[in-house]
C-alpha positions in Angstrom: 0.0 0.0 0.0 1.0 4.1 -0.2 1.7 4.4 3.4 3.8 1.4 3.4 6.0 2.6 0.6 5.9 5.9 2.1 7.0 5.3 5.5 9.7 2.8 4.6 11.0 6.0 1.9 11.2 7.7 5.5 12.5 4.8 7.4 15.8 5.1 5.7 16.5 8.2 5.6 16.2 9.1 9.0 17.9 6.0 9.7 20.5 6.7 7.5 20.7 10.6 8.9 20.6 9.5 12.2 23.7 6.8 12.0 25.9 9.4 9.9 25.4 12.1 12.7 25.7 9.6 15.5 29.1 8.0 13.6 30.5 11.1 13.2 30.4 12.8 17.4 31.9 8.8 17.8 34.7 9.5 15.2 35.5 13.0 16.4 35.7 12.0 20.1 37.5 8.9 19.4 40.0 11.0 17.1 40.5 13.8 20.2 40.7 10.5 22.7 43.2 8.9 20.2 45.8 12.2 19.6 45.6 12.2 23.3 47.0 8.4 24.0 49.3 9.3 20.9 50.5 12.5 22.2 51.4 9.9 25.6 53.2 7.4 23.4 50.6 4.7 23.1 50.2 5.2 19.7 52.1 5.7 16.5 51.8 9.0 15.0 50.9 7.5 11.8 49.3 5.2 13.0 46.1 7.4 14.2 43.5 6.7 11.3 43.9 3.7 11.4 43.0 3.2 15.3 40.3 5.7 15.1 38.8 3.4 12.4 39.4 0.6 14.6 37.9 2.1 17.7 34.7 3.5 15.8 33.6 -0.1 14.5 34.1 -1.1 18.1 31.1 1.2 18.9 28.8 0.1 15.8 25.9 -2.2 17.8 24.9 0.7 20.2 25.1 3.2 17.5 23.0 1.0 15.0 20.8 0.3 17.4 19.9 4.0 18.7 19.6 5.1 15.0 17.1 2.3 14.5 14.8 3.6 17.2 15.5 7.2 16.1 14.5 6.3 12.6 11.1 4.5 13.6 10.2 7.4 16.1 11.3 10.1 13.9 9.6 8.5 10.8 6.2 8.0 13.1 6.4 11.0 15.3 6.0 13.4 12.2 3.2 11.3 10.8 1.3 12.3 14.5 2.6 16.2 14.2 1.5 16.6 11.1 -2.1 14.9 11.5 -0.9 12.0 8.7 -1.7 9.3 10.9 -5.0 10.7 11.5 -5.8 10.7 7.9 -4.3 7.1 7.3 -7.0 6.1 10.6 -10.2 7.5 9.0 -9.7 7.3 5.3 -7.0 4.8 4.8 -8.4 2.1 7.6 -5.5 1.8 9.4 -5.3 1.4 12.8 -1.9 1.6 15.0 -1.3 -2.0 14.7 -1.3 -1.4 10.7 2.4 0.5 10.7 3.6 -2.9 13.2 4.5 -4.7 9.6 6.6 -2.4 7.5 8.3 -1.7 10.5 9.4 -5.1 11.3 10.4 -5.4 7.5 12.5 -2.2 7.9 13.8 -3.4 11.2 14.7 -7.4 10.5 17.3 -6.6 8.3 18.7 -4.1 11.2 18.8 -6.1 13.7 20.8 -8.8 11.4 23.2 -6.3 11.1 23.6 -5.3 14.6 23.9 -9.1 15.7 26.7 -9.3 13.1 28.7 -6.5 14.3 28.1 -7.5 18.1 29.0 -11.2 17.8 31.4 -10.4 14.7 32.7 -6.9 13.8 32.9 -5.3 17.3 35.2 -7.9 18.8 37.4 -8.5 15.9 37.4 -4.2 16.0 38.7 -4.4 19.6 41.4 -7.3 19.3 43.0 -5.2 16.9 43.4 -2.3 19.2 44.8 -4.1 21.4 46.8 -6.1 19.4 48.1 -3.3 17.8 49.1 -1.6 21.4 51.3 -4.6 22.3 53.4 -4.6 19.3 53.8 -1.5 19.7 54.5 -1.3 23.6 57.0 -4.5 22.6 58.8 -2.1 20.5 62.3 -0.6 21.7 61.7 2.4 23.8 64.1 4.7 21.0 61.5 3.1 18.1 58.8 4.4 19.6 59.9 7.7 19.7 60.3 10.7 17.7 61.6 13.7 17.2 60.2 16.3 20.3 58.3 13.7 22.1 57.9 12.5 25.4 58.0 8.9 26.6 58.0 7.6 30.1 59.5 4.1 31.7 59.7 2.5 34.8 56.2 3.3 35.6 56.7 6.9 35.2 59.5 7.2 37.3 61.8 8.0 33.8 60.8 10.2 31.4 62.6 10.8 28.1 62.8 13.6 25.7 64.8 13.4 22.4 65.6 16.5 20.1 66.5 14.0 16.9 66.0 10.3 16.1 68.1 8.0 13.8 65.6 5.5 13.6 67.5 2.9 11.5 70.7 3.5 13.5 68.8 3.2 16.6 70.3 6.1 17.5 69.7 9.6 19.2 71.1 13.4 20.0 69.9 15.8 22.4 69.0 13.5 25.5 66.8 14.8 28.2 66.0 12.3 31.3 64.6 13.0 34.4 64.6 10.7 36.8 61.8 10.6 40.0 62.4 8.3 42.9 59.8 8.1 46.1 61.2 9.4 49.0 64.6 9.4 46.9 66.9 12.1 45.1 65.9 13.7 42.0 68.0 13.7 39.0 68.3 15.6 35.5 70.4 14.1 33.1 70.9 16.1 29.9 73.0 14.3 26.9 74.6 14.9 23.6 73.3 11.7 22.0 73.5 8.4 23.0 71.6 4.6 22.2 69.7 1.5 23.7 71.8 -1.6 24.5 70.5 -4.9 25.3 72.3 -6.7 27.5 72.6 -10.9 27.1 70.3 -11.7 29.9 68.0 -9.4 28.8 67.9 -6.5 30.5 67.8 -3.0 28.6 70.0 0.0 29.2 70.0 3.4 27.7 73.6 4.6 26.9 74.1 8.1 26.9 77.0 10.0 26.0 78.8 13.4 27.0 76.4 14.8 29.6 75.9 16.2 32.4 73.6 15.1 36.1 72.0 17.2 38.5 70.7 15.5 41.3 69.0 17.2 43.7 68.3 15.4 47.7 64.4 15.3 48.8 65.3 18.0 51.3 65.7 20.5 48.4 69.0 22.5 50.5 71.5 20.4 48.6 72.5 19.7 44.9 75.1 18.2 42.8 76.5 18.3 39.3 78.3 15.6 37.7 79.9 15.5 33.8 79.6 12.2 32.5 81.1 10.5 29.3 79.2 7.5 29.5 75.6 7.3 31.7 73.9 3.6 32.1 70.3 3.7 33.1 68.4 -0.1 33.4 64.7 0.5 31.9 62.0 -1.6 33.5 61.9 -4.9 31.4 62.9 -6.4 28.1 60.4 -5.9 25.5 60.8 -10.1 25.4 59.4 -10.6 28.5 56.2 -8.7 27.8 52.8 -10.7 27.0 49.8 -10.1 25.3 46.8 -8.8 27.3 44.4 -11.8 28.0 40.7 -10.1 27.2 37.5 -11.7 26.6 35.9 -9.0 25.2 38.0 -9.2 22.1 38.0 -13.1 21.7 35.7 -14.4 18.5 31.9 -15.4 19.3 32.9 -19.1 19.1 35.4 -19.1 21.4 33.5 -17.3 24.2 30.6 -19.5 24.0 32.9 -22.8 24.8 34.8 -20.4 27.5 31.4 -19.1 29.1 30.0 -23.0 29.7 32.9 -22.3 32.8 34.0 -18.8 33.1 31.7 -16.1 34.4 33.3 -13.3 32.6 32.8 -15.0 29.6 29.1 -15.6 30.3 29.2 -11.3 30.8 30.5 -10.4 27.7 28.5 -13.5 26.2 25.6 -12.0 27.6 26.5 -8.5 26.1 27.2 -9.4 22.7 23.7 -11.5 22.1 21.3 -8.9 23.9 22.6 -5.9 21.1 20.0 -7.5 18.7 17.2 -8.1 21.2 17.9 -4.6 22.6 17.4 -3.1 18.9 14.5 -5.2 17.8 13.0 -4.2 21.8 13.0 -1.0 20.7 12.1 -0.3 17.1 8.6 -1.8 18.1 8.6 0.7 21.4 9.4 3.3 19.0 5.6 3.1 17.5 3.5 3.8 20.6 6.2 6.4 22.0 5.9 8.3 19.1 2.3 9.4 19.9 2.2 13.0 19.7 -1.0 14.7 20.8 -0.8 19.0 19.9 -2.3 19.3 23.8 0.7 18.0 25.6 4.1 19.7 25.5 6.2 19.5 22.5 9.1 17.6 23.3 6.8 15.1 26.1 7.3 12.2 23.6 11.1 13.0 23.0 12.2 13.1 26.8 10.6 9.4 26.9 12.1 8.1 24.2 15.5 9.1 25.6 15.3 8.1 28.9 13.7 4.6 27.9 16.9 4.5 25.7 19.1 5.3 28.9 17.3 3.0 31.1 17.7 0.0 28.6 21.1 0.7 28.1 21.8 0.6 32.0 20.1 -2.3 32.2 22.0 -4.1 30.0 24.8 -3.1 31.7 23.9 -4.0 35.1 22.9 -7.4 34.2 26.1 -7.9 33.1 27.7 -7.3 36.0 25.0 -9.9 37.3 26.0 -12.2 35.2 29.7 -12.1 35.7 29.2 -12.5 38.8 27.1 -15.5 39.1 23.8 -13.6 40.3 21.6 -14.6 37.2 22.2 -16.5 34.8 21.9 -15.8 30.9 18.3 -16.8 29.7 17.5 -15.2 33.6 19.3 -11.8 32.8 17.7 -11.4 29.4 14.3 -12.5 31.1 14.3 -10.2 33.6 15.9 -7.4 31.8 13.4 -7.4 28.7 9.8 -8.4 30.5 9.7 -4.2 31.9 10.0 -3.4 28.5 7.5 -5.8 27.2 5.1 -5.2 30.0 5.4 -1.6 29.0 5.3 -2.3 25.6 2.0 -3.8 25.4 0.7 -1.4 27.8 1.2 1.5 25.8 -0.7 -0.5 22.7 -3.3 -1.3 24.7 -3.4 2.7 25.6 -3.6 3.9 22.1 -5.5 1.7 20.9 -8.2 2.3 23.7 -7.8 5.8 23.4 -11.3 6.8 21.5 -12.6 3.8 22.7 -14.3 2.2 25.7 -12.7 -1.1 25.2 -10.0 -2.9 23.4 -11.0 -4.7 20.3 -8.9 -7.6 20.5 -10.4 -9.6 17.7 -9.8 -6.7 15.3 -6.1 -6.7 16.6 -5.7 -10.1 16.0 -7.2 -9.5 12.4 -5.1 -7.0 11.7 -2.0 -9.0 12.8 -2.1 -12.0 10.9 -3.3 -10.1 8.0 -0.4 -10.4 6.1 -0.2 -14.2 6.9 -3.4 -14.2 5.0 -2.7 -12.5 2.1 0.7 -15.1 1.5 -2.0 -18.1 2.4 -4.4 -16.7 -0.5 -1.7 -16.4 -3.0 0.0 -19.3 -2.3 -3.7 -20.9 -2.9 -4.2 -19.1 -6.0 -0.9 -20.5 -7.2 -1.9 -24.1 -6.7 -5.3 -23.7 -8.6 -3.3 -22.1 -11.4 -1.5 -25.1 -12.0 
């Protein structure tokens, strides 16, 4: 029918409005959160597009899923502004539980999508980031460096400053190092160049050359100043004896299903991952009743809702998985528990709207309306068979 074909025209693009503003506020705070780990030597300099890419498909199933429900209410909320949806209810003979279909066919697809990048995209997303910071925190402390940066070792007790950087010499000129011990002197040591050594057994030194230390005591009344033509100073561990980060939340879909069977953290992020397409389906249907608009109320009554049944679900989700983690509920409990509020209020809003102008809810005509389409596919699939 027109209003079919009309609403799913507007389906789309407020869907696909809503995901490209949504995407980009991710990108651009991920891109400010990113120059800031950079500018602290997590990252590669030219390496920042590429993890910004990485961290934004980490953050696809909430965002999919909050542009779904923004596209449905949107799509539905004008309909009521404009007094469409009264038109469609007196002359077209539709009734609220008439735009339930070409939601659902807008919406299926959707939530496919959202499963994918939950179960899928997301973690694969987020392995890489992390992936990508070991090999580069396994690097040698000159490799990570360039020119006028700052890098810290030994758990912020050294920090490093170079003015120029051979990088396929593994050299470097211009050495600043300051030195911070607890409770301890302070020391300055300012260099003319110098290198990293490796020792046999492991251990990693920094060699500088031609400087000068000034050390100062904790009491602050007394200093000293020594010139140096050769400065050892041990770093905190051999980039050897570092090892990957052990993280479920980045481990592939199969793997945390076996793991979950006997690992409560698994059974959290297992949780997580499959309740992103419930969540989404949840609330593209909520979307049709909460997008009631009457031109009494206040404007923006309908708007406030929606958000905060967005925030609320959202929390949920994220409390139940801190339930489940930690052996309080267990997965088909959580997502019980967690989704029957919704349904309950689901169902209830229905039932107001369509009882609205009414003194009583029609349920036969619901149920007519409902399996309508079930109908039509029975008749033409009957039609078919006399055909032939």
């Amino acid at each position: 029918m027109i209003y079919r074909k009309a609403l799913s025209s507007e389906l789309q693009n407020n869907g696909g409005g809503a995901f490209t503003v949504l995407f980009s506020i991710v990108v651009t705070i991920g891109l400010v959160q990113i120059l800031n780990q950079t500018a602290g030597g997590k990252y590669e300099p030219s390496a920042i597009l590429e993890v910004v890419a990485y961290s934004s498909l980490v953050n696809l199933p909430p965002l999919i899923a909050l542009a779904l429900f923004l596209a449905v209410f949107m799509s539905l909320n004008r309909y009521w502004r404009d007094s469409e949806m009264y038109v469609w209810f007196s002359a077209g003979g539709c009734s609220l539980l008439s735009w339930v279909r070409p939601v659902l066919v807008f919406t299926v697809p959707v939530v496919v999508l959202v499963a994918a990048c939950s179960m899928t995209i997301s973690p694969w997303s987020r392995g890489e980031m992390a992936s990508y910071r070991d090999r580069f925190a396994n690097r040698d402390e000159v490799s990570k460096l360039s020119s006028g940066q700052f890098i810290e070792a030994k758990n912020g007790e050294q920090v490093f400053f170079l003015e120029a950087v051979d990088q396929e010499r593994g050299t470097v000129r211009g050495v600043f190092m300051a030195e911070t011990k607890k409770d301890g002197p302070q020391s300055i040591v300012v260099a003319d160049r110098g290198h990293l050594e490796v020792r046999p057994n492991g251990d990693r030194y920094v060699i500088l050359n031609d400087g000068k230390r000034y050390e100062t005591l904790p009491s602050g009344k007394e200093a000293q100043v020594t010139d140096f033509e050769i400065y050892e100073a041990r770093l905190d561990q051999s980039p050897q004896t570092k090892t990957t980060n052990y993280r479920i939340d980045s481990m592939p879909f199969v793997n945390v299903y076996e793991l979950q069977k006997k690992d409560n953290q698994a059974k959290g992020e297992f949780f997580w991952r499959i309740s992103w397409p419930i969540v989404a389906f949840m609330l593209a249907l909520l979307a049709i009743p909460l997008s009631y608009n009457n031109p009494r109320q206040l404007k923006y009554y309908g708007q406030t809702a929606a958000v905060l049944v967005f925030i609320l679900y959202l929390n949920c989700m994220s409390i139940f998985k801190t339930w489940v983690a930690s052996a309080t509920f267990t997965i088909p409990e959580a997502i019980a528990i967690m989704n029957t509020p919704f349904l309950v209020l689901m169902i209830f809003l229905y039932y107001r709207l369509l009882t609205m102008n009414t003194s009583h809810f029609d349920f036969a005509n619901a149920v007519y309306v409902m399996l309508k389409p079930f109908r039509i596919f029975r008749r033409k699939k009957k039609t078919e068979e006399e055909d032939q």
